[in-house]
Residue, then its C-alpha position, 0 to 999 in steps of 0.5 A: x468513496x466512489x470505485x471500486x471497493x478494497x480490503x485490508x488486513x494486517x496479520x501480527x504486524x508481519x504481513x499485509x494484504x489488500x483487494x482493490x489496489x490499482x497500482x504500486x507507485x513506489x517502493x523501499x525497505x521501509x515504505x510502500x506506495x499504493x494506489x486504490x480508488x480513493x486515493x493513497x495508502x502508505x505502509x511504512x515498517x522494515x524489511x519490507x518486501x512484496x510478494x505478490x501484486x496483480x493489478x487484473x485483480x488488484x490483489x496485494x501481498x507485502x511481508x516484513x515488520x509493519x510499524x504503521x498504515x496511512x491513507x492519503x487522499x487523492x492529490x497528494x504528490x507522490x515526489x512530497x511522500x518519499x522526499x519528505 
């Protein structure tokens, strides 16, 4: 993948952090949207919240009960994601 290179880790399914984020596109209890050189990644769960995010740095911190990671190439609307 071209870019800028990025990290993720999941720890015990409660908290999720990632490097090399650009953007957080959108955001529920149940879904978070982010941006990354290669497209998307889609982190679904309950009672999710971000903690921390810096887009100088592109460092992401989220808590809450994650069920599932999904990457998503470039192109995907953002409209087909949420309203799925």
């Amino acid at each position: 993948m071209e870019g800028v290179a990025h990290t993720l880790l999941i720890e015990e399914c409660k908290k999720i952090s990632a490097t090399g984020i650009d953007s957080v596109d959108g955001f529920t209890h149940s879904q978070i949207i982010l941006s990354y050189s290669g497209g998307r990644i889609i982190v679904a769960g309950s009672s999710l919240k971000i903690v921390a995010f810096s887009k100088g740095s592109g460092a992401f911190a989220a808590t809450g009960e994650i069920t599932g990671v999904k990457y998503a190439g470039k192109g995907i609307k953002l409209a087909q994601k949420l309203f799925k």
